[in-house]
C-alpha positions in Angstrom: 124.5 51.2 85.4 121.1 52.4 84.6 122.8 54.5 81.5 124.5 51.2 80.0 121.1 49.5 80.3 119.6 52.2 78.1 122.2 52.2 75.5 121.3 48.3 75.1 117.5 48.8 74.6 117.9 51.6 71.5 114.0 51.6 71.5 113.4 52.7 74.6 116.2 55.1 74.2 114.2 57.0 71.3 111.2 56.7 73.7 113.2 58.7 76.5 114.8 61.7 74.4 111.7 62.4 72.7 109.8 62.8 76.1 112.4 64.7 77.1 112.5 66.9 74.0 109.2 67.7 73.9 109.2 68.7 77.4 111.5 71.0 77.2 110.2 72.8 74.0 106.8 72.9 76.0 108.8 74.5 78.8 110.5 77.1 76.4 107.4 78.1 75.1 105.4 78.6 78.0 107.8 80.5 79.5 108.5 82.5 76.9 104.9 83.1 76.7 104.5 84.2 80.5 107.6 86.5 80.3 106.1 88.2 77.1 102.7 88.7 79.1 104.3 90.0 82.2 106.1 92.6 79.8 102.8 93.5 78.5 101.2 94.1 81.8 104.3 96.2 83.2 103.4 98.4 80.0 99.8 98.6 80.4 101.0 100.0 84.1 102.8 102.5 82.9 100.4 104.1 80.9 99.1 107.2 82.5 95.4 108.3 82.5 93.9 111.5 80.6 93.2 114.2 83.2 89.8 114.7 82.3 87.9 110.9 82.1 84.3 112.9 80.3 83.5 111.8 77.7 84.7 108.3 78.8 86.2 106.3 75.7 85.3 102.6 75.3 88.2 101.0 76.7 90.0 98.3 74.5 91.3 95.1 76.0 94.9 94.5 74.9 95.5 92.5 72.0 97.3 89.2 72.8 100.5 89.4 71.7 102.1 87.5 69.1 104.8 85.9 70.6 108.5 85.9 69.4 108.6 81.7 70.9 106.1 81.3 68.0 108.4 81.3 65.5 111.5 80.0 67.3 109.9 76.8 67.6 109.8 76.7 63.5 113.6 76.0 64.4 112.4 72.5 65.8 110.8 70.4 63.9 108.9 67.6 65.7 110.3 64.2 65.2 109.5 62.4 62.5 107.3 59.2 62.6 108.8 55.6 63.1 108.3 54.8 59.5 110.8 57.4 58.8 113.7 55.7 60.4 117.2 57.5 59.1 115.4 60.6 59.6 115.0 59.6 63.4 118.5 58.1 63.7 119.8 61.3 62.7 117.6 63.1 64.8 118.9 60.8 67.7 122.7 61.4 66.4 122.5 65.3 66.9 120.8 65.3 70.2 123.5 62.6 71.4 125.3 65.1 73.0 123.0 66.8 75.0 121.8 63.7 76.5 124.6 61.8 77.5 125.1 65.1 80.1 121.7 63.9 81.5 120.5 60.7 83.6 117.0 59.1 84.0 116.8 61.5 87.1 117.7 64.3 85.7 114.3 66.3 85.5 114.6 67.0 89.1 117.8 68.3 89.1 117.3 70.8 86.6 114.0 72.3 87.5 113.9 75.9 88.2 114.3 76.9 91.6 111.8 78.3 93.5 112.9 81.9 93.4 113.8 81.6 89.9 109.6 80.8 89.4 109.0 84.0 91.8 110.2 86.3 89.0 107.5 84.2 86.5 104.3 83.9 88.4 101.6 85.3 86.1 100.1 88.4 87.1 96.4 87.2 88.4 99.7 85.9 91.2 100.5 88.5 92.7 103.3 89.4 94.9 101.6 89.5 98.7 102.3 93.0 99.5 99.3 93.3 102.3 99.3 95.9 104.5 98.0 95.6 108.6 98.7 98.1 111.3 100.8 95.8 114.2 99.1 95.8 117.3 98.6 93.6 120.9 95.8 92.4 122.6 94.8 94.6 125.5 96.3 93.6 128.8 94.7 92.6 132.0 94.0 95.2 134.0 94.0 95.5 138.0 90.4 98.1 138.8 92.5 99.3 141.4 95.1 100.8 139.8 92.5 101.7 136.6 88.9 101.5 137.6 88.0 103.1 134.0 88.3 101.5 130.6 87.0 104.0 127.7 86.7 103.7 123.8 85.1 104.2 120.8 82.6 102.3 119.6 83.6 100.9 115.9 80.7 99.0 113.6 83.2 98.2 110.8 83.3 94.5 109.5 86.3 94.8 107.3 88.3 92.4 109.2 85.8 89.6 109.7 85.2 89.4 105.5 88.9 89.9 105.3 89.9 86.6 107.2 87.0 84.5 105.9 88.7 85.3 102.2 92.3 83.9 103.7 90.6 81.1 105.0 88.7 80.2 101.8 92.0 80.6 100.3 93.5 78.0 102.5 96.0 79.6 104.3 95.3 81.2 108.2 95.6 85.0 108.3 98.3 86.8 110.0 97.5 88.1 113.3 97.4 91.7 112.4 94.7 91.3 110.1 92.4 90.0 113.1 90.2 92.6 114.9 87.9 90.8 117.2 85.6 93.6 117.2 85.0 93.9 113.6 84.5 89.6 113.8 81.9 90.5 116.6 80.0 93.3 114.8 80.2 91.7 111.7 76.9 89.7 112.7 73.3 91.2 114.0 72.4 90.1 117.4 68.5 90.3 119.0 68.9 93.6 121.3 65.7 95.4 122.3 65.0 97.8 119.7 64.9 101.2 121.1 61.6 103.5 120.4 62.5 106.5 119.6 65.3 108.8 117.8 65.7 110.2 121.6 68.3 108.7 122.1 68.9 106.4 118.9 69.6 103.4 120.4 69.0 101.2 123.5 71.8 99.2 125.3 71.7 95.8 126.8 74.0 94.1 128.9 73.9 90.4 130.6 76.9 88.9 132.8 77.8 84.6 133.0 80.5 82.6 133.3 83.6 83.2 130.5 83.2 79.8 128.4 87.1 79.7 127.9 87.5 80.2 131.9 84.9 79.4 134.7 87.1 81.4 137.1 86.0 85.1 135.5 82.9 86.5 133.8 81.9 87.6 130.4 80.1 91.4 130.3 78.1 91.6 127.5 77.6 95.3 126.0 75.2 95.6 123.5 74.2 98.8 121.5 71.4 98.8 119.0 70.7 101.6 116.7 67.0 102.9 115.9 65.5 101.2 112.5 64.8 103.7 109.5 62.7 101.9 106.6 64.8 102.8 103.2 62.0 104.5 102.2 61.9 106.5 105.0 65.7 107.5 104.8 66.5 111.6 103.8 68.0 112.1 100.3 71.4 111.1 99.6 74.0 112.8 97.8 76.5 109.7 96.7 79.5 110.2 95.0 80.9 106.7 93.9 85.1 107.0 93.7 86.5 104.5 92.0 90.0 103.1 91.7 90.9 102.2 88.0 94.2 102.0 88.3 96.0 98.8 86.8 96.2 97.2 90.8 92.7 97.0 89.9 92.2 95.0 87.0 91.5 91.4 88.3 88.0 89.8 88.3 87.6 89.9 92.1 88.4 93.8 92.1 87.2 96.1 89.6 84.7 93.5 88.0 83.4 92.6 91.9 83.5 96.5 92.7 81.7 97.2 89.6 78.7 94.9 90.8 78.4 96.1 93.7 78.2 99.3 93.1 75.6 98.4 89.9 73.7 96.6 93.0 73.4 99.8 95.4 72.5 102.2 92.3 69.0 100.0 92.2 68.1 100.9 95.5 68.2 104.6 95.1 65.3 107.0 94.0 64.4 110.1 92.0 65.1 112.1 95.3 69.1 110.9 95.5 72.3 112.2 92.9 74.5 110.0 92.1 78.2 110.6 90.7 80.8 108.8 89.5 84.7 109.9 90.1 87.3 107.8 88.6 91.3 108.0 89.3 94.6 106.1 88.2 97.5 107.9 86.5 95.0 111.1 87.3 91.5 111.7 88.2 87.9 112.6 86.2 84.6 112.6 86.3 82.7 110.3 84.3 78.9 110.7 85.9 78.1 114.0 86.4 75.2 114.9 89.6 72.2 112.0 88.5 69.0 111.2 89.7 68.7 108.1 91.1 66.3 106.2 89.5 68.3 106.5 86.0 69.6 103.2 86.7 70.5 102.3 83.5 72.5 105.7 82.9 74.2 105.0 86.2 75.2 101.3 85.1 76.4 102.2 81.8 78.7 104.4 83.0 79.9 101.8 85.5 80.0 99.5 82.6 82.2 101.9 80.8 85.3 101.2 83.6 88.6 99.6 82.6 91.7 99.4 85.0 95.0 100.7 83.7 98.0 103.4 85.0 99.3 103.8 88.6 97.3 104.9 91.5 96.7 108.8 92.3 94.7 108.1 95.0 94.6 111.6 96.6 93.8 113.3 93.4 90.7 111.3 93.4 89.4 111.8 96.6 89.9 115.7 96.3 87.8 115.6 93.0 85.5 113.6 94.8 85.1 116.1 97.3 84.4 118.7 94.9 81.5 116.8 93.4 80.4 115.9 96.7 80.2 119.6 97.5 78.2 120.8 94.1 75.7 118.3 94.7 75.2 119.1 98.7 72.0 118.1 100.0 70.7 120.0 103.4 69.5 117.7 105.9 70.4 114.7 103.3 73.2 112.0 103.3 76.1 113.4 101.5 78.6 110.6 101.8 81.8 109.8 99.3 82.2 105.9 98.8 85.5 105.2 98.4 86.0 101.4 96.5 89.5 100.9 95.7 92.6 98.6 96.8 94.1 100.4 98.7 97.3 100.2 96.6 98.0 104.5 96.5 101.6 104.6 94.4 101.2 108.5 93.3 100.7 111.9 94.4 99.8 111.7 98.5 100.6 108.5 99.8 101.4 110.0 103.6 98.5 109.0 105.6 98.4 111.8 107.6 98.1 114.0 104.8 95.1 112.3 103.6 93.7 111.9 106.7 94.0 115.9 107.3 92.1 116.3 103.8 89.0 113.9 104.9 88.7 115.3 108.0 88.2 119.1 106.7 85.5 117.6 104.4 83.9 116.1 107.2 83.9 119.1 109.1 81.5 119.8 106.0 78.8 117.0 106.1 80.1 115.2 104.0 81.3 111.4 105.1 83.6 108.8 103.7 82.4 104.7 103.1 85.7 103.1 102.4 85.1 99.6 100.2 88.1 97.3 99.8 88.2 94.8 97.2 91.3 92.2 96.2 94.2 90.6 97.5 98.2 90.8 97.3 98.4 94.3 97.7 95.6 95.1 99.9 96.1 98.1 101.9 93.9 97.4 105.2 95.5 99.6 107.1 95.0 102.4 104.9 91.1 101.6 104.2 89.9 101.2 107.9 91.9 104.7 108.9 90.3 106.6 106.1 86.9 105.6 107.5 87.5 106.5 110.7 89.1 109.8 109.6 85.9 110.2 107.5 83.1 109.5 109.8 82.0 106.4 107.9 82.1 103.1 108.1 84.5 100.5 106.4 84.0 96.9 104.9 85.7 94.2 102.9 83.9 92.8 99.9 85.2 89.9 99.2 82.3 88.2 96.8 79.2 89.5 95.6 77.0 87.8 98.6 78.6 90.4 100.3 77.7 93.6 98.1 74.5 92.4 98.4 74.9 92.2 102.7 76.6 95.7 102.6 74.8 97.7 100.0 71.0 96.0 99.7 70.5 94.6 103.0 72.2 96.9 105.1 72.0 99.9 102.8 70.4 101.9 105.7 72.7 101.0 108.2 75.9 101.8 105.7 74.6 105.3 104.4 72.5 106.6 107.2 74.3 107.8 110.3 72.1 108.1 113.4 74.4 109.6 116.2 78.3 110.3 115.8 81.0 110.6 118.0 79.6 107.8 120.3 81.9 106.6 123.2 81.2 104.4 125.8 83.2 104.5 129.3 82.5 101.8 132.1 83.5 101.8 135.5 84.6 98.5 138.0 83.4 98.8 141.3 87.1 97.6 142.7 85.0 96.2 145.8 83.4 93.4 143.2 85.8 93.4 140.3 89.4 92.9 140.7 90.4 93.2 137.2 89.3 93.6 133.4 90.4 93.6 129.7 88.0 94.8 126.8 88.5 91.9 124.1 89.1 94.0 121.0 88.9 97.7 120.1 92.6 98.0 120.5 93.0 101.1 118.5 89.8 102.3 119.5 90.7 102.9 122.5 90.3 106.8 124.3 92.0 108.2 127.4 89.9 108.7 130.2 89.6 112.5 129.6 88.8 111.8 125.8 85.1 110.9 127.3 83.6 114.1 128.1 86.0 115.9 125.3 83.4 116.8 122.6 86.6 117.7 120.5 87.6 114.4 120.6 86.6 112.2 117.3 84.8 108.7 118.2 83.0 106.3 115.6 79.5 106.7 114.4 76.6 104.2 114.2 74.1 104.1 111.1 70.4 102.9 111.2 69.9 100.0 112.8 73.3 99.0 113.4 74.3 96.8 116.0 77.7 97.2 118.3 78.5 94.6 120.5 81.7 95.4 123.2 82.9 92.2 125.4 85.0 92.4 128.8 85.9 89.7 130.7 86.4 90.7 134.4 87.8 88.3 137.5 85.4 88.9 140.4 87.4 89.6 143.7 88.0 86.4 145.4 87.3 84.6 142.5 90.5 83.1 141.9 90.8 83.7 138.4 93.3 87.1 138.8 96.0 86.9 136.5 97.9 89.8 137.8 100.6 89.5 141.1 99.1 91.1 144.1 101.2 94.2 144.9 103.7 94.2 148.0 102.9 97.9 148.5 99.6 97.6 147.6 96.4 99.5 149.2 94.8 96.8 150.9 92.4 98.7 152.8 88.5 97.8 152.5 86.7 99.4 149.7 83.9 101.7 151.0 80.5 99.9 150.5 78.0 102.7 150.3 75.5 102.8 147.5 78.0 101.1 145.0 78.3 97.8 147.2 75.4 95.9 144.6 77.1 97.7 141.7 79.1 95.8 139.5 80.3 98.6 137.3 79.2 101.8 135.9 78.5 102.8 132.6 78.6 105.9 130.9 77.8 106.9 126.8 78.5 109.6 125.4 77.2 110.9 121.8 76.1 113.5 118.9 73.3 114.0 116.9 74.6 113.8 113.0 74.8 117.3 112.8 75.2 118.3 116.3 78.7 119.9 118.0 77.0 119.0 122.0 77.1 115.3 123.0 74.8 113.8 125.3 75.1 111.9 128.4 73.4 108.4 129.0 74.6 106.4 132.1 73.1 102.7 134.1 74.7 101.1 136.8 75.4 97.0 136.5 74.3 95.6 139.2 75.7 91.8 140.7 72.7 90.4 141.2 72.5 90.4 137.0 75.1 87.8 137.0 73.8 84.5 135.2 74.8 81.4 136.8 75.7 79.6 134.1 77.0 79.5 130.4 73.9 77.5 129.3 71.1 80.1 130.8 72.2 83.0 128.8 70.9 83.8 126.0 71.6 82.7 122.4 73.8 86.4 121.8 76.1 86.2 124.4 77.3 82.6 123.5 77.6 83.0 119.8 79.0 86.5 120.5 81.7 84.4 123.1 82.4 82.1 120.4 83.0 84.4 117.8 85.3 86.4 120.0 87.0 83.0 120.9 87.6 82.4 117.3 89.3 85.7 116.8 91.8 85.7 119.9 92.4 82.1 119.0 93.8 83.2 115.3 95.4 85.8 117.4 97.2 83.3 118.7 95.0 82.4 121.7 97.2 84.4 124.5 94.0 84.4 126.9 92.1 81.1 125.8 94.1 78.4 128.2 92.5 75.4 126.8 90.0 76.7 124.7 90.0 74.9 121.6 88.2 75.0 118.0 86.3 71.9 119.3 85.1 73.8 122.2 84.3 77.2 119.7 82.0 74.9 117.4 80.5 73.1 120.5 79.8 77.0 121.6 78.8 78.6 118.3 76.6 75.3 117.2 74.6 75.2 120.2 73.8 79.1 120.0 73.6 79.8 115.8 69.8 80.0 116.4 67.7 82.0 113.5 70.0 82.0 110.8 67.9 83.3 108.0 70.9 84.1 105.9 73.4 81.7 106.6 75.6 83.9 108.3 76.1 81.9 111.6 76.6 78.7 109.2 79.1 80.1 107.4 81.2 81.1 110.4 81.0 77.3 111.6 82.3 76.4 108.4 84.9 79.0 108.5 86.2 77.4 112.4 86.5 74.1 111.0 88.7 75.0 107.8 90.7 77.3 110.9 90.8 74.0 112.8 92.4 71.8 109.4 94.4 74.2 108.3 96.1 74.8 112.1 97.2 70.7 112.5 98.5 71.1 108.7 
């Protein structure tokens, strides 16, 4: 019916098949134009790099091509004016064909389909190819059955930065990519500073009521690391290893990782070498050994940097390496930073492999900083192992408020490691704790033997750093066990000798940066330390509780009952205290777009 009316109303029949036309010459164009592009990139990709990057060349951006859909839409003229009438009638005549097929609705039905767009998304798209190690929460635990809980201690914030760039993106992040640990670390809390480099940090603990469950308790583990002014700090040897590869070449990767790394070259001195290591197809050295304070040789060899070719990534760490080794400081900071991706596609992909050749180097004094930058291929996994492997630290820069957090702020704490292979081992007095879990640290955690295995390789804290480790424990007769009471269990009364006051025991262990011999620190937690309530702790131990909160609930919130993103805010507004950066803000701001985007 609607087609008849149309043929009786000639005007608005021109009207129609001219919107309709030029639509679809828009659409041919475009497209053509994206598919042309996305040719040219897959090009650019396959280009491999020189061998040897010195003398670096000033890289050329690629011409924009001219485009074959240029000249096919010669082959349509646009429709004439009105005044031209028999040229429009016979414009109308020829198309008469093609739009009888069509109705008024037919738009919709012959839109592309949504996979048929997949194979057209431009590439500053890209395909989400994300990689995050699978892992579960740690279990409840009966102190009976396992009266010790041990770990590593870990002061990477990869994770936290991570998720606050999925948030900001609007979407919630996948489980895996959650590490409550890394959430928890990622902010400085008020410990008691310790006074001395013997031993290099002080620990603090405090015991209330878990906000998310009245029935248990909330230890509070607190580490903090002795303070070294950055002009205090030993010499550093840094070699910078950049990714170049074309993975690389969006804004918020190599041009972010560029900045950063221009930002952390300003805060070094005529005492530290810097060098500059760049890899794709293969790997060079564009910066040989440098004094630090040549900041403006240093940045214009960082200005120099272009992205292009597939990703060698073990060819660039093994060069790096070498550099590393020429430039060796005794008694100094002789640290690779890795800033890449993640996204290795050539030569040694295996991580064990790599992890085997960071290790040897470290063996030698000489650490690994891992730096991720970008999204859709990120390889998380791959970044936060390579740390570990390489006795550094990891992060996630996801803006350049964060360079400036990571390599200005907290350059001390990121390049100067105070003690290594620190582990901490606690153990519940199964007369006043019934059971435990440690909220985080899943693949941090040791066996029970690990602990007083100096062979054993733990995580490392840098000057000034802060570690924060969070259990929640049911007192015995509490009511808040979650586990079934065995039918064969040993019921028999716990001996209550000198331990009856002791809540649990802890135990640290760690290393001197270039020792092989850990050390032994150990306190007992005593009952009478537990707080009565929530609202007389102190301003670190709620926000700490509500960050962890926030992390098990986009975990999925297995442990949390009840425990909503109302109740998180209510928590984390009431403790944000001195904010002077806007850290504790932002995190607020970060639970509310968790909160919309969960009832979406």
């Amino acid at each position: 019916m609607k087609n008849n009316t149309l043929r009786k109303k000639p005007r608005y029949r021109g009207v129609f098949y001219l919107g309709v036309v030029t639509l679809l010459l828009s659409a041919c164009g475009s497209s053509e134009q994206g598919m042309e592009e996305l040719e040219d990139s897959v090009e650019d990709t396959k280009a491999e790099e020189p061998s040897h990057v010195e003398p670096l060349s000033e890289y050329k951006p690629v011409p924009p091509a001219s485009y074959e859909g240029e000249k096919k839409r010669d082959l349509f003229q646009a429709p004439p004016t009105s005044s031209d009438g028999e040229q429009m009638r016979d414009f109308m005549d020829r198309m008469e064909p093609f739009m009888d097929r069509m109705t008024p609705q037919a738009p919709a039905s012959i839109a592309p389909s949504p996979d048929a767009l997949a194979g057209l998304r431009p590439p500053s798209e890209p395909t989400n190819r994300e990689n995050y190690a699978h892992f579960d929460d740690n279990p409840v635990k009966r102190v009976r059955e396992h009266p010790v809980s041990t770990f590593s201690i870990d002061v990477d914030t990869g994770a936290y930065t991570n998720v606050r760039r999925m948030l900001n993106y609007g979407r919630l992040p996948q489980h895996d990519a959650v590490r409550v640990e890394e959430m928890i670390n990622y902010f400085s809390y008020d410990y008691p500073l310790p006074s001395s480099l013997d031993p290099p940090f002080k620990v603090t603990t405090e015991i209330a009521p878990t906000p998310w469950n009245q029935q248990t308790h909330l230890l509070h583990v607190g580490i903090k690391g002795y303070e070294i002014p950055k002009e205090k700090l030993p010499p550093a040897n840094l070699v910078f290893l950049v990714d170049v590869s074309g993975s690389m070449s969006s804004p918020n990767k190599l041009g972010l990782l560029k900045s950063a790394l221009k930002l952390l070259s300003k805060q070094l001195t005529a005492k530290d070498k810097v060098s500059l290591v760049v890899y794709a197809g293969a790997s060079g050295l564009v910066l040989e050994p440098t004094p630090g304070n040549q900041s403006g040789t240093i940045i214009a060899a960082l200005n120099r940097l272009s992205a292009g070719g597939s990703t060698h990534g073990s060819a660039g760490i093994q060069l790096a390496y070498a550099v590393a080794e020429q430039a060796f400081i005794k008694g100094g900071i002789n640290r690779v930073l890795l800033a890449t991706d993640g996204d290795f596609n050539v030569g040694t992909v295996n991580f064990e492999a790599l992890k085997n050749i960071i290790e040897a180097k470290r063996k030698s004094g000489i650490s690994l900083t891992t730096l991720g930058f970008g999204t859709g291929n990120y390889n998380d996994h791959l970044m936060e192992q390579l740390a570990d492997a390489g006795n550094g630290n990891y992060a996630y820069i996801d803006n350049f408020n964060e360079a400036q957090k990571v390599l200005v702020d907290e350059m001390s704490s990121t390049l100067n490691t105070i003690a290594k292979d620190v582990k901490i081992q606690i153990e519940f007095n199964p007369a006043v704790v019934a059971e435990y879990r440690l909220i985080g640290y899943e693949n941090r955690m040791l066996k029970r033997e690990d602990f007083s295995n100096d062979k054993v390789d733990a995580g490392e804290i840098g000057a000034g750093h802060t570690v924060t480790a969070l259990y929640e424990i049911a007192l015995v007769g509490s009511g808040g066990e979650r586990l079934e009471k065995l039918r064969y269990g040993d019921n028999k009364t716990v001996h209550e000798g000198r331990g009856s006051n002791e809540l649990a025991f802890l135990r640290l262990r760690y290393k001197a940066p270039d020792g092989d011999t850990s050390k032994l620190l150990e306190w007992a937690i005593l009952r009478q330390a537990i707080i009565e309530t929530v609202g007389k702790t102190s301003e670190r131990f709620r926000f700490s509780a509500a960050v962890a909160a926030f992390g098990q609930q986009l975990r999925g919130g297995k442990y949390l009952a009840r425990f909503s993103y109302d109740d998180i805010l209510s928590l984390a507004r009431g403790a944000r205290g001195e904010d002077p950066y806007g850290y504790r803000a932002e995190l607020i701001k970060l639970v509310n777009l968790a909160k919309s985007l969960s009832s979406e």
